[in-house]
PDB file of N, CA, C and O in Angstrom, chain B, residues numbered from 101:
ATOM      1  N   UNK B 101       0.833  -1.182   0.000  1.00  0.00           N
ATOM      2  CA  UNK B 101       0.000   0.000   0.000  1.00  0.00           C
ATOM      3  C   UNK B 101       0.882   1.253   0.000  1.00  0.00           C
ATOM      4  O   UNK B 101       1.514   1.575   1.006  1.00  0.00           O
ATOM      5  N   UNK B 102       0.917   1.955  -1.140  1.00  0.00           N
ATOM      6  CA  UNK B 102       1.264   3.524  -1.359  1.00  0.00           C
ATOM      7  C   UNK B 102       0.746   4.138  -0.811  1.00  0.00           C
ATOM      8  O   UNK B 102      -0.177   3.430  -0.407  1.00  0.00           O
ATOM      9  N   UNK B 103       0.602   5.184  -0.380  1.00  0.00           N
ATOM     10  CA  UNK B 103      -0.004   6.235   0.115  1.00  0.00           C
ATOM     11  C   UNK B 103       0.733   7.422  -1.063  1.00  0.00           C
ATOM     12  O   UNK B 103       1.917   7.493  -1.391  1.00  0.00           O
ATOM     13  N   UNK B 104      -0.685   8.464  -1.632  1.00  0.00           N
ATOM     14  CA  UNK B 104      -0.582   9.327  -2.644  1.00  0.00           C
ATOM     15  C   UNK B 104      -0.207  10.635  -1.731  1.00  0.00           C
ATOM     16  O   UNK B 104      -0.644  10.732  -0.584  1.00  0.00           O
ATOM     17  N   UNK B 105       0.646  11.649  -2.329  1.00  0.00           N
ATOM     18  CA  UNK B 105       1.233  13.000  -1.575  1.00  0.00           C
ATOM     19  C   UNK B 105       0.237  14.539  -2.279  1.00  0.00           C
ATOM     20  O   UNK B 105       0.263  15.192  -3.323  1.00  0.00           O
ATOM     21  N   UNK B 106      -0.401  14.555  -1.243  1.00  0.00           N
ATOM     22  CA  UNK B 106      -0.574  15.717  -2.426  1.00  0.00           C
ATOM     23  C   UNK B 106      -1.075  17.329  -1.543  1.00  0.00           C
ATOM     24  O   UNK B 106      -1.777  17.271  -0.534  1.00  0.00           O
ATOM     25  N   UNK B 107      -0.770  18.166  -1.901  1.00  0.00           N
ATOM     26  CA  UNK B 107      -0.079  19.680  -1.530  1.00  0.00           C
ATOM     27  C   UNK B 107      -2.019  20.336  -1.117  1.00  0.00           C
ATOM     28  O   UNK B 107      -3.041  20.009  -1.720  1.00  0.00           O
ATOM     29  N   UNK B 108      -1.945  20.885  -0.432  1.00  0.00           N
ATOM     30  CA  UNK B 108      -2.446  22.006  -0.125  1.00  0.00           C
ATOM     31  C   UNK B 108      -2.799  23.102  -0.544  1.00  0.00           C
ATOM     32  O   UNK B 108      -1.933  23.399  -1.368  1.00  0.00           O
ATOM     33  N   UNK B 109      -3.595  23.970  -0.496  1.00  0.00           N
ATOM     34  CA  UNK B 109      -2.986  25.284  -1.540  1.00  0.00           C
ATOM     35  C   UNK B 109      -2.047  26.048  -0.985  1.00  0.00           C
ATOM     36  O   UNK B 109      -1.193  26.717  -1.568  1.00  0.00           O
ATOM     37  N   UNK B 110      -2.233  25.927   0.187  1.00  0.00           N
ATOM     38  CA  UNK B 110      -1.477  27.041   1.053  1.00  0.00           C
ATOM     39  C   UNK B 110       0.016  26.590   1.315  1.00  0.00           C
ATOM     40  O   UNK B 110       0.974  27.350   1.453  1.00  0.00           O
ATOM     41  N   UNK B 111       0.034  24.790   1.372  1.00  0.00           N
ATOM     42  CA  UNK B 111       0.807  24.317   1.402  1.00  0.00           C
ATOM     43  C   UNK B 111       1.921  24.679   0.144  1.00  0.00           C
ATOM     44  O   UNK B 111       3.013  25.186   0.402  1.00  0.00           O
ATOM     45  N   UNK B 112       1.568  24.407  -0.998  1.00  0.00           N
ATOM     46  CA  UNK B 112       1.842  24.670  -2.043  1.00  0.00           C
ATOM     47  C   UNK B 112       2.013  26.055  -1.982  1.00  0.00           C
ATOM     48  O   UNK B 112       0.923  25.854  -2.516  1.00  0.00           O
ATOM     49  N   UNK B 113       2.190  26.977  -1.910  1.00  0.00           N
ATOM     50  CA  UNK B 113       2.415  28.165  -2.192  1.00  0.00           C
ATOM     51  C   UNK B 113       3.205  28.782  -1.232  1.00  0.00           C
ATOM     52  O   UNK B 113       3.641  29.929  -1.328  1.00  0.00           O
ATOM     53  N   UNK B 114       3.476  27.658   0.134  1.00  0.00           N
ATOM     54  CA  UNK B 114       4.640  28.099   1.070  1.00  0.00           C
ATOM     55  C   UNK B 114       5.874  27.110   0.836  1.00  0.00           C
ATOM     56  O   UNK B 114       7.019  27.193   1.282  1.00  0.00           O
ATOM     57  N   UNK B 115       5.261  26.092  -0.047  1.00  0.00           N
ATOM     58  CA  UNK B 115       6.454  25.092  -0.672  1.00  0.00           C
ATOM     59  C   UNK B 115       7.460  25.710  -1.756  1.00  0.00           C
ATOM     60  O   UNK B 115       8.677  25.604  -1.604  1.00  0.00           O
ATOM     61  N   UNK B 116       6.834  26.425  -2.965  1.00  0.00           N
ATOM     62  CA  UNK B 116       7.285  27.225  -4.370  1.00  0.00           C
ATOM     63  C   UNK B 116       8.380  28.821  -3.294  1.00  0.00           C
ATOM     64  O   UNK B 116       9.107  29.493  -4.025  1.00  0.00           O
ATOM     65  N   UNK B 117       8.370  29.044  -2.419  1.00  0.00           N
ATOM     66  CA  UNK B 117       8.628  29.886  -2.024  1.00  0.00           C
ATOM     67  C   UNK B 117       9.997  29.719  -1.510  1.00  0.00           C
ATOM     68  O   UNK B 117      10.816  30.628  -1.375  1.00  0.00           O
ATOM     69  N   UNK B 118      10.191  28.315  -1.202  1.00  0.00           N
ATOM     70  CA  UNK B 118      11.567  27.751  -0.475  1.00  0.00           C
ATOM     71  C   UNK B 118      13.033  27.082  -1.514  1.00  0.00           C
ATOM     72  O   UNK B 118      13.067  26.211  -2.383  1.00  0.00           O
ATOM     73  N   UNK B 119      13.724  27.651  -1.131  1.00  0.00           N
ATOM     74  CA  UNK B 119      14.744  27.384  -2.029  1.00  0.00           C
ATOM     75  C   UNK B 119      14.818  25.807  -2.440  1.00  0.00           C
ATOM     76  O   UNK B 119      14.351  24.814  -1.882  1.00  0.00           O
ATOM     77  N   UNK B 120      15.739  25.991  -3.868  1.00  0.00           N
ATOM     78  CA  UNK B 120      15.176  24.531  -4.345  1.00  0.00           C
ATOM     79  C   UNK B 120      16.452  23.248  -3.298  1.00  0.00           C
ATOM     80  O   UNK B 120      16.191  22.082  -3.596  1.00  0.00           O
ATOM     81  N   UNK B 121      17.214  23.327  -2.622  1.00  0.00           N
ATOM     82  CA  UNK B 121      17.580  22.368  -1.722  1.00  0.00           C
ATOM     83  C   UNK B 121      16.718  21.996  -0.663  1.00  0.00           C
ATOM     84  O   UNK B 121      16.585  20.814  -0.347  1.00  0.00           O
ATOM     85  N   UNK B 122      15.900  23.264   0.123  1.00  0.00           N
ATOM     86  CA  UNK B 122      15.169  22.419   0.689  1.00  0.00           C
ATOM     87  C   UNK B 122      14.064  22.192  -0.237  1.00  0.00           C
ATOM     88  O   UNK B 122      14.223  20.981  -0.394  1.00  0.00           O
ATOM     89  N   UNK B 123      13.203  22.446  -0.858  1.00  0.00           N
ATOM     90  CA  UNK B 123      12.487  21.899  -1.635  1.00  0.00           C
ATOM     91  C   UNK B 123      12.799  20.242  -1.892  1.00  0.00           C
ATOM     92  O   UNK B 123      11.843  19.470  -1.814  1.00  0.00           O
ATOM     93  N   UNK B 124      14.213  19.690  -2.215  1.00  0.00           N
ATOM     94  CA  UNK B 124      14.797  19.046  -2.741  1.00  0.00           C
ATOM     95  C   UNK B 124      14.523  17.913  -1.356  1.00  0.00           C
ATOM     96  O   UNK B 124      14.166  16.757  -1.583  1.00  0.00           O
ATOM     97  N   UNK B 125      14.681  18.282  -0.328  1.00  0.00           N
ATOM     98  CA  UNK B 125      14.528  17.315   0.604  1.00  0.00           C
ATOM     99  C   UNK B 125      13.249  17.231   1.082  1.00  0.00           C
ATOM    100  O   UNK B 125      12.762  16.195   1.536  1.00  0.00           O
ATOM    101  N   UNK B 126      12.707  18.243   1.001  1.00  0.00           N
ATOM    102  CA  UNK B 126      10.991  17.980   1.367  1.00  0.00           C
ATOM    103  C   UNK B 126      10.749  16.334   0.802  1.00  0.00           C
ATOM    104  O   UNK B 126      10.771  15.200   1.280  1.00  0.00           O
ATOM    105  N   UNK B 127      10.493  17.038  -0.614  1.00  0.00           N
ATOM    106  CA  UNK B 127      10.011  16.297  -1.717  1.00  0.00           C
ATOM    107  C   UNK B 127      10.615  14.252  -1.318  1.00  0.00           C
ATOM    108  O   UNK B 127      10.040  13.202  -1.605  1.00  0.00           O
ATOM    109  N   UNK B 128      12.292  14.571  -0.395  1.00  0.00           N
ATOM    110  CA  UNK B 128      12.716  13.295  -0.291  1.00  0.00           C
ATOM    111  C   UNK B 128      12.355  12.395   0.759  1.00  0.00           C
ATOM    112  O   UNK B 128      12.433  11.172   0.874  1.00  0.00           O
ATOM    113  N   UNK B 129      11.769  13.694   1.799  1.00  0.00           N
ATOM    114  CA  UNK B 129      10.831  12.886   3.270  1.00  0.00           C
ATOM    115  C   UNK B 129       9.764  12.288   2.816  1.00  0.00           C
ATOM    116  O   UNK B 129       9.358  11.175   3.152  1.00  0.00           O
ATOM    117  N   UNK B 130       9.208  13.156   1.901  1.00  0.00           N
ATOM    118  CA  UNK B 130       7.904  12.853   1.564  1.00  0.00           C
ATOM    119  C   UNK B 130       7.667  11.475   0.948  1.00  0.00           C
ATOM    120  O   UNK B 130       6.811  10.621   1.178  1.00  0.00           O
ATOM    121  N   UNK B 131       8.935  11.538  -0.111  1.00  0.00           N
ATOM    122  CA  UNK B 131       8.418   9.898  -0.760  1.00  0.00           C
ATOM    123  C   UNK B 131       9.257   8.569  -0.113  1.00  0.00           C
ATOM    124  O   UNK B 131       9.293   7.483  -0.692  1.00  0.00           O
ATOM    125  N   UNK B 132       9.922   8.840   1.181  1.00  0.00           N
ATOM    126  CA  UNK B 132      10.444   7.707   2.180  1.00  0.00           C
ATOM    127  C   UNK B 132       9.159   7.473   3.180  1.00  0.00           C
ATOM    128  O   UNK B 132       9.137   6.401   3.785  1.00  0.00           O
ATOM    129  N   UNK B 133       8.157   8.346   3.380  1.00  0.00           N
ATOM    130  CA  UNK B 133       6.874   8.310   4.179  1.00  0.00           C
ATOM    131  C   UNK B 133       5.957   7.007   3.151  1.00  0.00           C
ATOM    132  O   UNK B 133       5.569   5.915   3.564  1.00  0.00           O
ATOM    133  N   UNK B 134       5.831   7.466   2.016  1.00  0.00           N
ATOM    134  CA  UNK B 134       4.663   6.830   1.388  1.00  0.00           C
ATOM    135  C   UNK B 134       4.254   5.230   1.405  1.00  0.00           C
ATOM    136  O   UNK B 134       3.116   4.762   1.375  1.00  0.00           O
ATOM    137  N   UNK B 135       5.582   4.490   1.464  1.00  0.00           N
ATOM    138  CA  UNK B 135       5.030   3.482   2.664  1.00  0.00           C
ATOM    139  C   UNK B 135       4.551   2.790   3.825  1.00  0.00           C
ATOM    140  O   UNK B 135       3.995   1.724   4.090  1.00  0.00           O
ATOM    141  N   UNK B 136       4.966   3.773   4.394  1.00  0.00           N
ATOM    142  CA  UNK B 136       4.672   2.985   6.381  1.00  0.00           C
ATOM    143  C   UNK B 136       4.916   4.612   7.031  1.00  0.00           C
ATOM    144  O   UNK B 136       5.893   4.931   7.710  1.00  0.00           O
ATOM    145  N   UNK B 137       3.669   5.623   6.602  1.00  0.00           N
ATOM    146  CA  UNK B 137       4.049   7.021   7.329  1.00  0.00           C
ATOM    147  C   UNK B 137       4.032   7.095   8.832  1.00  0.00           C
ATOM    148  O   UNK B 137       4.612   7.959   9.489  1.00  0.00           O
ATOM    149  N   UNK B 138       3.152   5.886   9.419  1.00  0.00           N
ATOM    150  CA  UNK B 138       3.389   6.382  10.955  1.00  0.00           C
ATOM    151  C   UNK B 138       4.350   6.178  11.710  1.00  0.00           C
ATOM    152  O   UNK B 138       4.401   6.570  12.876  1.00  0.00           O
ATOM    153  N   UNK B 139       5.400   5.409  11.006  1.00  0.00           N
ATOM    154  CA  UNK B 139       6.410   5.251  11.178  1.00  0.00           C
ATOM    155  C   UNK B 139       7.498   6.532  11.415  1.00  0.00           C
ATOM    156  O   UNK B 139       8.283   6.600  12.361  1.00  0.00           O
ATOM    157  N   UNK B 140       7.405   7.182  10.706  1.00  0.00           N
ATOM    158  CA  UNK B 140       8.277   8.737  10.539  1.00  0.00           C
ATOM    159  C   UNK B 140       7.421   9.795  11.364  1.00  0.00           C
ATOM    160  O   UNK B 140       8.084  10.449  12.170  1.00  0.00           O
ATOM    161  N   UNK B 141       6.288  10.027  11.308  1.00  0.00           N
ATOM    162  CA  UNK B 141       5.537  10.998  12.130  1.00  0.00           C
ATOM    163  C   UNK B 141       5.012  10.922  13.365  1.00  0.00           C
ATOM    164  O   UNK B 141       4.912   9.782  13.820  1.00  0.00           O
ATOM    165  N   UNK B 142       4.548  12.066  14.222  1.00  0.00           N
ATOM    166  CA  UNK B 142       3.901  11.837  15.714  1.00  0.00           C
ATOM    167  C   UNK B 142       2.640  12.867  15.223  1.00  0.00           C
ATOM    168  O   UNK B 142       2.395  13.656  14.311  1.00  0.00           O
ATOM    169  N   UNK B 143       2.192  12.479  16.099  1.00  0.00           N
ATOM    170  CA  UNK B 143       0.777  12.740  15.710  1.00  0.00           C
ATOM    171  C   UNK B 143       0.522  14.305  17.078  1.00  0.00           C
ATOM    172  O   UNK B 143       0.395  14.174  18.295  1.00  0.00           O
ATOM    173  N   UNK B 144       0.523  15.675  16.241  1.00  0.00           N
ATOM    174  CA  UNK B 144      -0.265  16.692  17.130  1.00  0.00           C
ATOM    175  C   UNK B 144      -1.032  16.672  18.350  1.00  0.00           C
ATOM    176  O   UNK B 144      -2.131  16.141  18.190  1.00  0.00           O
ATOM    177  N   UNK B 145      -0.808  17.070  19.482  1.00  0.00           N
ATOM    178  CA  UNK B 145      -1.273  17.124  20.813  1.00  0.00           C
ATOM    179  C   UNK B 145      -2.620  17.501  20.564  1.00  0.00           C
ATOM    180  O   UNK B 145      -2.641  18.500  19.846  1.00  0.00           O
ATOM    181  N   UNK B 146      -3.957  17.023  20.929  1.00  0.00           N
ATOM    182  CA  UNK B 146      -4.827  17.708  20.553  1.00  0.00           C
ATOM    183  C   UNK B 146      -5.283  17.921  19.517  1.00  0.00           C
ATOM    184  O   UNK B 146      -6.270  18.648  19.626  1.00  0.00           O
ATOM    185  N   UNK B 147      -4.968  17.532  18.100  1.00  0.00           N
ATOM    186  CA  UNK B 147      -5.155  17.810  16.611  1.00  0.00           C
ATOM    187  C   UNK B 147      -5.357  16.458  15.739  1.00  0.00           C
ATOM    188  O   UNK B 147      -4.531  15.601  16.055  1.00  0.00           O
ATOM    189  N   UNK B 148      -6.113  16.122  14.879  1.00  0.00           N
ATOM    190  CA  UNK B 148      -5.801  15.205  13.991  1.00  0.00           C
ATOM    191  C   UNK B 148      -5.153  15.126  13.028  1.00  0.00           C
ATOM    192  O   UNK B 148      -5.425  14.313  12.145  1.00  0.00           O
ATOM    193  N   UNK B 149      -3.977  16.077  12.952  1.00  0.00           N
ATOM    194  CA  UNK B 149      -2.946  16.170  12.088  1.00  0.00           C
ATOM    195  C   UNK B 149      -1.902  15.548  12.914  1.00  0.00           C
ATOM    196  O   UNK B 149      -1.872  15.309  14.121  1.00  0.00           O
ATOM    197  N   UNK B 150      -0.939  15.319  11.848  1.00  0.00           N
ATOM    198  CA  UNK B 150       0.619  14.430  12.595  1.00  0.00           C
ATOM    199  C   UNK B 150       1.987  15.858  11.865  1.00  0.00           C
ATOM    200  O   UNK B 150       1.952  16.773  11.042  1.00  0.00           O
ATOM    201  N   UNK B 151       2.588  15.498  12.416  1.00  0.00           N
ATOM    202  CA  UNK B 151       3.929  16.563  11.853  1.00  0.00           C
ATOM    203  C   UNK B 151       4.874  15.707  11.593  1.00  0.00           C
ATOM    204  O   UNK B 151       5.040  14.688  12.263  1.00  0.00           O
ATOM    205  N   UNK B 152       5.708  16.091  10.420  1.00  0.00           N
ATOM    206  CA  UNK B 152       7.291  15.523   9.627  1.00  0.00           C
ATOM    207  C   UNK B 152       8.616  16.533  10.090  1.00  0.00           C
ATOM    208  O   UNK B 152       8.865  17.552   9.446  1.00  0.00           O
ATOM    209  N   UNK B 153       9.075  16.300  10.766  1.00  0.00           N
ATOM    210  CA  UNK B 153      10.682  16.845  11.176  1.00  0.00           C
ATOM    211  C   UNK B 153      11.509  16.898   9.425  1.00  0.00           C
ATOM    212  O   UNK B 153      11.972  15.834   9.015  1.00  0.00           O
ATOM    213  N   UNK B 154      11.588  17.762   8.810  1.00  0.00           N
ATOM    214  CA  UNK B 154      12.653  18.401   7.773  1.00  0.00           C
ATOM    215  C   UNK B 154      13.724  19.012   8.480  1.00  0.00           C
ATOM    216  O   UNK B 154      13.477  20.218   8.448  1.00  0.00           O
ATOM    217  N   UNK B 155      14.687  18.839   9.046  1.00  0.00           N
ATOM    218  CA  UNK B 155      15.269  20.188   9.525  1.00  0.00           C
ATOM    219  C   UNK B 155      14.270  20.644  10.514  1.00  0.00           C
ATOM    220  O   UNK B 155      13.339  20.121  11.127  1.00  0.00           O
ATOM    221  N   UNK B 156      14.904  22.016  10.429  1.00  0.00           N
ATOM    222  CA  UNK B 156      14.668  23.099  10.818  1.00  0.00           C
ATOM    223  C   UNK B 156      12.748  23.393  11.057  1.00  0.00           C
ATOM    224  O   UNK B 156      12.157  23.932  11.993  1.00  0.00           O
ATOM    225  N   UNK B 157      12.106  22.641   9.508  1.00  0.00           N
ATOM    226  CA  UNK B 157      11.276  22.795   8.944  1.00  0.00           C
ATOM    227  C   UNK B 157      10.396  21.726   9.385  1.00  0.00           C
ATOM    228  O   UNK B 157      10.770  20.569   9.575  1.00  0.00           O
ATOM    229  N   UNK B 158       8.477  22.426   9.637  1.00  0.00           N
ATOM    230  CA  UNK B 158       7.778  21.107   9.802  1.00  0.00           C
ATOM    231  C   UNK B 158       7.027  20.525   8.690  1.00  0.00           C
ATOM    232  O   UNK B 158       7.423  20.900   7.587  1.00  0.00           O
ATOM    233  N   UNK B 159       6.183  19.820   8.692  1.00  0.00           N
ATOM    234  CA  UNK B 159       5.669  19.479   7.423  1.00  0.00           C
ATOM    235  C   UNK B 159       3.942  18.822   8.386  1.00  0.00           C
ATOM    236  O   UNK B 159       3.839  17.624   8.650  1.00  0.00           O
ATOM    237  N   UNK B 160       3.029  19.631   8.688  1.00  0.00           N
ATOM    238  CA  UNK B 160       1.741  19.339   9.009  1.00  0.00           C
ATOM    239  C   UNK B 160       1.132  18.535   7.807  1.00  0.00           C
ATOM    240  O   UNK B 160       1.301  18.742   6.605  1.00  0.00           O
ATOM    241  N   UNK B 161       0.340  17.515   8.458  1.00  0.00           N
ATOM    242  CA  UNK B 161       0.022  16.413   7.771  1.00  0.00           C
ATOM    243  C   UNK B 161      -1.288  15.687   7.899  1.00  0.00           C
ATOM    244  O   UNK B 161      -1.346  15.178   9.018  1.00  0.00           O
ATOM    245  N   UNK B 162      -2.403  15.434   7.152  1.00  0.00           N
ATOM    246  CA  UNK B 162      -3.265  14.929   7.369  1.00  0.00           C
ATOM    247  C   UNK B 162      -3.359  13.949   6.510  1.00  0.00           C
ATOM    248  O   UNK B 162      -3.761  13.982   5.347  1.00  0.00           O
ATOM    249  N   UNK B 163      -2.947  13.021   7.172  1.00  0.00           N
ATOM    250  CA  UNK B 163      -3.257  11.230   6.934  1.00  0.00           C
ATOM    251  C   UNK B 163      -4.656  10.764   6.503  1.00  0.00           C
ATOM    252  O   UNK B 163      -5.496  10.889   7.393  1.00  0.00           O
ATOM    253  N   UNK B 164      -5.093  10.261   5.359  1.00  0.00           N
ATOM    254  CA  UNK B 164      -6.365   9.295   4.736  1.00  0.00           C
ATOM    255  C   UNK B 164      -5.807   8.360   5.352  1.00  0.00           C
ATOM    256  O   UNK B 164      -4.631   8.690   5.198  1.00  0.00           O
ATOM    257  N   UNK B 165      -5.791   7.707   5.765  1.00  0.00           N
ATOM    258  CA  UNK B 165      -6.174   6.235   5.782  1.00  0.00           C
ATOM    259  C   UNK B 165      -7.006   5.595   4.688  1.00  0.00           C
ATOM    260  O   UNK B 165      -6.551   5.212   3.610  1.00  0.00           O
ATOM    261  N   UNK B 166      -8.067   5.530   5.011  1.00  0.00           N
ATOM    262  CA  UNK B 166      -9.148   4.831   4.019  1.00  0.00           C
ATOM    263  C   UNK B 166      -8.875   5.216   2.974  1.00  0.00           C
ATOM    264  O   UNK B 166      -9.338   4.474   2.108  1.00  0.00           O
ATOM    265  N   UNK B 167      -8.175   6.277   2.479  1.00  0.00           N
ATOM    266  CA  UNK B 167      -7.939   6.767   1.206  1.00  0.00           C
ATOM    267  C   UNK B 167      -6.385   6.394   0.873  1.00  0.00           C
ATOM    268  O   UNK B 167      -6.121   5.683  -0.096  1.00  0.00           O
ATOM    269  N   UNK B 168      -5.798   6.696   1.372  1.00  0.00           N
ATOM    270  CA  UNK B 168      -4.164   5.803   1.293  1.00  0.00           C
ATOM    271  C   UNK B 168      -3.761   7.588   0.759  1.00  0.00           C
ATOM    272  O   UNK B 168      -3.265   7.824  -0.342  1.00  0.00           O
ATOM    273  N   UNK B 169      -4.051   8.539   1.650  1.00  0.00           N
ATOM    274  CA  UNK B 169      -3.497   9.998   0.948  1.00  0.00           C
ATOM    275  C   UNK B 169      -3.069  10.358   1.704  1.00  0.00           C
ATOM    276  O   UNK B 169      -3.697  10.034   2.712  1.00  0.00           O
ATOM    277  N   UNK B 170      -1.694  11.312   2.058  1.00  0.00           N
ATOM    278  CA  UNK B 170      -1.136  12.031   2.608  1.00  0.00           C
ATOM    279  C   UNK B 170      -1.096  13.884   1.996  1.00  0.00           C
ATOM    280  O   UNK B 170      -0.478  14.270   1.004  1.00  0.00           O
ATOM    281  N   UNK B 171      -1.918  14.736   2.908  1.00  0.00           N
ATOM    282  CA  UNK B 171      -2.210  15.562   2.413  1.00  0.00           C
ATOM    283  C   UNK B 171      -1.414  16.502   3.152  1.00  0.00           C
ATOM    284  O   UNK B 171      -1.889  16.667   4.275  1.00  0.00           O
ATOM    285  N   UNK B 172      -0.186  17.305   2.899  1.00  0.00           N
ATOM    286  CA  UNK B 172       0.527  18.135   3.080  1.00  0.00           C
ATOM    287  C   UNK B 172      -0.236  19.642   3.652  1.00  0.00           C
ATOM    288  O   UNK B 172      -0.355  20.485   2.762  1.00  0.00           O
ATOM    289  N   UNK B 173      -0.621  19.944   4.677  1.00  0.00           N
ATOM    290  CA  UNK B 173      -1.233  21.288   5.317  1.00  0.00           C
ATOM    291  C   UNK B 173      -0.955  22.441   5.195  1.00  0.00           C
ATOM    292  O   UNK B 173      -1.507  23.485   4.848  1.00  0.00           O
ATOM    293  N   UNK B 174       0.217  22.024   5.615  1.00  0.00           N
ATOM    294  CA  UNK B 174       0.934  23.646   5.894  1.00  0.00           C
ATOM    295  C   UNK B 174       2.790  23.129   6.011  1.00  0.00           C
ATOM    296  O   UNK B 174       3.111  22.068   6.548  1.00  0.00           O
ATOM    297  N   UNK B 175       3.752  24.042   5.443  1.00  0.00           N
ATOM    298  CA  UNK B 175       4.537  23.791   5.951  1.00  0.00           C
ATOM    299  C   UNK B 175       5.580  24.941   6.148  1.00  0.00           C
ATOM    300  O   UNK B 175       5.549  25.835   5.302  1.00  0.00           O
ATOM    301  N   UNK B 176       6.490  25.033   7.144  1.00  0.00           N
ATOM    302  CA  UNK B 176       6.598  25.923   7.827  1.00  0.00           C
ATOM    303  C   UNK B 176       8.136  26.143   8.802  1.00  0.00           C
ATOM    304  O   UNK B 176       8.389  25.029   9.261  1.00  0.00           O
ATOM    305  N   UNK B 177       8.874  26.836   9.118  1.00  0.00           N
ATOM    306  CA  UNK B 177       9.945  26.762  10.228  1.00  0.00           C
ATOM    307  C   UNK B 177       9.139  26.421  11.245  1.00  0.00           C
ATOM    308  O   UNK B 177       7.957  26.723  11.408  1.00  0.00           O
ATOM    309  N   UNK B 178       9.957  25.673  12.021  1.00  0.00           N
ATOM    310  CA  UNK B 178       9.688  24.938  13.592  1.00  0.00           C
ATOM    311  C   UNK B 178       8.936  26.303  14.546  1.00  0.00           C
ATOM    312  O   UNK B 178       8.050  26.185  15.393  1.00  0.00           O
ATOM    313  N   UNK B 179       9.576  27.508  14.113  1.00  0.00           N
ATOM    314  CA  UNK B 179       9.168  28.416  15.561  1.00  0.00           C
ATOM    315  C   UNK B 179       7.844  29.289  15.062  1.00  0.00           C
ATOM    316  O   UNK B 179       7.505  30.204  15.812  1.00  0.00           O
ATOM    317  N   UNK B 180       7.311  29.140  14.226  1.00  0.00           N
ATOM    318  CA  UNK B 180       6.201  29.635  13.492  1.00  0.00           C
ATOM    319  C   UNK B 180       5.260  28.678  12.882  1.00  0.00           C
ATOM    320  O   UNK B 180       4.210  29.172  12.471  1.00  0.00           O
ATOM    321  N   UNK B 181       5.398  27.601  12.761  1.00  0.00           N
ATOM    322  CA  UNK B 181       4.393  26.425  12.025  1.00  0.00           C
ATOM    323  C   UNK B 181       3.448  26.369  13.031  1.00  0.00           C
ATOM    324  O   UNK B 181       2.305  26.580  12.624  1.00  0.00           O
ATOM    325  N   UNK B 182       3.556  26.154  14.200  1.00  0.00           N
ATOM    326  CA  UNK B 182       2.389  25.503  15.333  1.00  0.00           C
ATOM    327  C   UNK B 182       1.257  26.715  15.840  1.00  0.00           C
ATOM    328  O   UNK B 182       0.121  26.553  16.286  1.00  0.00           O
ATOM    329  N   UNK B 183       2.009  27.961  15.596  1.00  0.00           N
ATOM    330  CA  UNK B 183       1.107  28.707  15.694  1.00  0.00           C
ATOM    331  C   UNK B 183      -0.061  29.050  14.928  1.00  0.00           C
ATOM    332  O   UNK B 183      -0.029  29.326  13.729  1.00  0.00           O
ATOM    333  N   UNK B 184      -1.306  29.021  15.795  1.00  0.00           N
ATOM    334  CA  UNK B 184      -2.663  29.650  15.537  1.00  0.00           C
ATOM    335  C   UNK B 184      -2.619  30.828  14.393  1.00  0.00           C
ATOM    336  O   UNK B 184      -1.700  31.646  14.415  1.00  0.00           O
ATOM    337  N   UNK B 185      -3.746  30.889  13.296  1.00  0.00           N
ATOM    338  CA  UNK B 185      -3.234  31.965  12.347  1.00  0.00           C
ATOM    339  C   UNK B 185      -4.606  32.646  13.357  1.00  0.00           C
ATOM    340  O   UNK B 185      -4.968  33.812  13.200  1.00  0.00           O
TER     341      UNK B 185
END
């Protein structure tokens, strides 16, 4: 079972914004997840989203299951991602 990756809008438009090395490793967490993601992630205090450690960088995440999708939220530096907009 694959699990499919797919961007956000907001996600996407804070992804195009980041230089292409990290871009370059996003993109490489992302497709080492698509087999066995709960493996790599912890799951948000309180939230039904899980978060991906990049660096510096988080990667908010909402897991299908039943759908086999990994849907990219938001992503963000560590000291600004968790915060409330």
């Amino acid at each position: 079972m694959i699990f499919s990756v797919d961007f956000s809008k907001k996600a996407s438009i804070q992804f195009k914004k980041m230089d292409k090395q990290m871009q370059k490793r996003i993109i490489d967490n992302l497709e080492r997840i698509q087999i066995r993601p709960f493996t790599f992630v912890k799951r948000l205090v309180g939230s039904k989203y899980f978060r991906l450690r990049v660096g510096d960088y988080r990667l908010i995440l909402d897991i299908q299951q039943g759908k086999l999708i990994i849907l990219v939220v938001e992503i963000g530096h560590r000291r600004n991602v968790y915060k409330n907009d």
